[in-house]
C-alpha positions in Angstrom: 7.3 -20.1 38.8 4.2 -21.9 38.2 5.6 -24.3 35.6 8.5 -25.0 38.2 5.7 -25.7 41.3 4.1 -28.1 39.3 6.5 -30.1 38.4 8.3 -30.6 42.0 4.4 -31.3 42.9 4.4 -33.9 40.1 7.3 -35.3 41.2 6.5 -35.6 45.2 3.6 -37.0 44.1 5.1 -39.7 41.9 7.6 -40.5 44.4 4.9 -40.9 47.3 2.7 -43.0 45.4 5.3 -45.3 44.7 6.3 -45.6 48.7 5.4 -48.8 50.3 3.1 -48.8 52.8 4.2 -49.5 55.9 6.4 -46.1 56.3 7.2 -43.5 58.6 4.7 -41.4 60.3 6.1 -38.8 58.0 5.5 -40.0 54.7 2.1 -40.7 56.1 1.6 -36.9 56.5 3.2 -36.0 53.5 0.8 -38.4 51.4 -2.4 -36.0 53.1 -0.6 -33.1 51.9 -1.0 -34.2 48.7 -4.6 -33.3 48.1 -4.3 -29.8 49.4 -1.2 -29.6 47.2 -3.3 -29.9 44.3 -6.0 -28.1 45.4 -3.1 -25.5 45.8 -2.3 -26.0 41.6 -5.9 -26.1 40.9 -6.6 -22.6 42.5 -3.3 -21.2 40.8 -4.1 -22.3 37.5 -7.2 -20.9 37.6 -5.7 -17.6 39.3 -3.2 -17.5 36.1 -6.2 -18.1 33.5 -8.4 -15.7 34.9 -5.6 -13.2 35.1 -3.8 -13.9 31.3 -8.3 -13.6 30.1 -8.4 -9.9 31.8 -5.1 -8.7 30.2 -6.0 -10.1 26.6 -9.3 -7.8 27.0 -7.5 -5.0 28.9 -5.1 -5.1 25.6 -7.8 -5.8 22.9 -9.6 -2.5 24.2 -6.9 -0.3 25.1 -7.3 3.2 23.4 -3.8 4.6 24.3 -2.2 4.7 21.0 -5.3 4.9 19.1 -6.7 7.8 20.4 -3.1 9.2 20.0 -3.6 8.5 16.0 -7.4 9.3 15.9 -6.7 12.9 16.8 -3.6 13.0 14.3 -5.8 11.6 11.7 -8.6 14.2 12.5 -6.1 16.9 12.4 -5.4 15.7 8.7 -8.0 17.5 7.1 -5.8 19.0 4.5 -4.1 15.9 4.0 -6.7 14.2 3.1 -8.6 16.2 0.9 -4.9 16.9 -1.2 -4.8 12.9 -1.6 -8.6 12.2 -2.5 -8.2 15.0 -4.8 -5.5 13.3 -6.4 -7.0 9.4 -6.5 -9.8 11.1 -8.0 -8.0 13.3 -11.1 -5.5 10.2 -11.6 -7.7 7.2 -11.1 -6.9 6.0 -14.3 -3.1 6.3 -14.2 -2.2 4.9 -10.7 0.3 2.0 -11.6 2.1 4.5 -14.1 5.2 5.9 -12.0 7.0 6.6 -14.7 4.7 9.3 -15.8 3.0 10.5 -12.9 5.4 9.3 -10.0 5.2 12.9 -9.1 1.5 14.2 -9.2 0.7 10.8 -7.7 2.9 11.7 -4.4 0.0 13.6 -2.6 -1.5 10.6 -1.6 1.5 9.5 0.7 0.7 11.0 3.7 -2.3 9.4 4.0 -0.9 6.1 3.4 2.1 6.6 5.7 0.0 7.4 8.7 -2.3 3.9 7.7 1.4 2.2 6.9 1.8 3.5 11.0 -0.7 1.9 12.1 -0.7 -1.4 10.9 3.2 -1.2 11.5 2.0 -0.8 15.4 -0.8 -3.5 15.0 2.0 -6.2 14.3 4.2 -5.4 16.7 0.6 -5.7 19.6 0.7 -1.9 20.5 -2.5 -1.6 18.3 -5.0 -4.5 18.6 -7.2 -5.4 15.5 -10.6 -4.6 17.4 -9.1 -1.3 18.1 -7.9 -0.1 14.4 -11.5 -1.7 13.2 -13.9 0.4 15.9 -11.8 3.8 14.9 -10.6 3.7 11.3 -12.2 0.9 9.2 -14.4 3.5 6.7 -10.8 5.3 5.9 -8.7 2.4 5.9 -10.9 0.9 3.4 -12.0 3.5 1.4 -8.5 4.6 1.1 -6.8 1.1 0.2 -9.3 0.2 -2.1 -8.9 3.7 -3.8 -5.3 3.8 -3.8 -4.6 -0.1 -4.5 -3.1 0.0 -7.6 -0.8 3.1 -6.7 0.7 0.7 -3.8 1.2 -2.1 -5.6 2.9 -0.1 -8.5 5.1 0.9 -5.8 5.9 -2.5 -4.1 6.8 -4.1 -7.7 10.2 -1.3 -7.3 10.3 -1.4 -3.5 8.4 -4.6 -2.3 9.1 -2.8 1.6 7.3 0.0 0.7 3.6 0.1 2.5 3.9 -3.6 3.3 2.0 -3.4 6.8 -0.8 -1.7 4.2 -2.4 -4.7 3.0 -2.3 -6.5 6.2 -3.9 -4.0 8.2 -7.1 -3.4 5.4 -7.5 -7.8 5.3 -7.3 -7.9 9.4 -9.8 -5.4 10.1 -12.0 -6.4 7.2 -12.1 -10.0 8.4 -13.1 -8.3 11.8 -15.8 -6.2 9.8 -17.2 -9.6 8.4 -17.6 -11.6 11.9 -19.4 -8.4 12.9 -21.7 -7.7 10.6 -22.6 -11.0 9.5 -22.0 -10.3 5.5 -19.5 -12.0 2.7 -16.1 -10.2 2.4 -17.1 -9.3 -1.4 -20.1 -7.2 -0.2 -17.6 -4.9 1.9 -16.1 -4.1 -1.7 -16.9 -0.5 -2.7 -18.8 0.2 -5.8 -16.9 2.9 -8.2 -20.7 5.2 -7.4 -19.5 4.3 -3.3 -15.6 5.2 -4.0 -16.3 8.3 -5.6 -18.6 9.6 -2.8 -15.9 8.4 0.0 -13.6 10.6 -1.6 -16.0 13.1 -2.3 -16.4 13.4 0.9 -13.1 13.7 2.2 -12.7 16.5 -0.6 -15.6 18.1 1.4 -13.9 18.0 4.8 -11.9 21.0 3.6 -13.8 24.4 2.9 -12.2 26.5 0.5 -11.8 29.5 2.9 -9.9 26.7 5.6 -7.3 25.1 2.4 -7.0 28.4 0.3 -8.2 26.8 -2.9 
């Protein structure tokens, strides 16, 4: 509607200033309607900015899914411990479905619910900022742990996890504008992986999991 005003605007305005002088009384008024018309467009484009500015930040910050997904996650204690127990005892063999396709199957949960959420960060339901504040230690510690296991996969199924990657490079590139450091130094060490999955492990005692 404001695209359509502008234009007829434009256009009474072209045709007025191309009016010989000398006209009726009401061209005359017309022409000193002309600066309160624009006036008019100035205060709507700036109505229209200010409002599209307060719905990008109502967006970036909206916790409605997320907190949906933070509690599910939280709730995904035994989960998480079953697939950090198995990056850890099968580090070594992650790309080798053939052999281990089947041990290597508790970590898919975990990845499903991260596959979730970057599925719902690409369709704008989930903003970048949002994912980062609440889940950047797992999502990271979790890709880089389990890398090789989704890439294994994606060479039989290229679908399978593709919102994955995506997710871990957004919110890392979000990670490096706020902290001020080079992408490599976000890069676990194997001493840092094995004490993120440690302590998932931990998250379960043995009386809650009955191990």
């Amino acid at each position: 509607m404001f695209l359509a005003l502008c234009l007829t605007t434009a256009g009474l305005i072209r045709q007025l200033i191309q009016q010989q002088t000398g006209q009726s009384q009401f061209n005359s008024d017309l022409r000193r309607l002309v600066p309160w018309a624009l006036i008019g467009l100035g205060l709507g484009f700036i109505f229209i900015v200010l409002q599209a500015w307060l719905e990008y930040r109502r967006r970036t910050h909206d916790p409605t899914w997320i907190l949906q997904f933070q509690k599910t996650f939280d709730n995904m204690t035994e989960e998480r411990k079953i697939a950090a127990l198995c990056l850890t005892q099968h580090k070594d063999h992650l790309n080798d479905l053939k052999k281990y396709e089947k041990e290597l199957e508790d970590i898919d949960d975990v990845l499903d619910f991260f596959e979730d959420i970057g599925f719902y960060m690409r369709g704008d339901q989930i903003s970048p900022e949002v994912a980062h504040h609440h889940l950047y230690h797992w999502i990271r510690g979790y890709w880089q742990a389990s890398e090789k296991y989704v890439k294994a996969w994606q060479a039989k199924e290229p679908a399978r996890w593709n919102h994955l990657e995506m997710l871990f490079e957004t919110i890392t590139e979000i990670e490096v504008s706020e902290s001020s450091v080079v992408k490599a130094r976000l890069v676990l060490e194997p001493d840092q992986l094995d004490k993120f999955l440690n302590d998932e492990i931990a998250r379960v005692k043995p009386s809650e999991s009955g191990v």
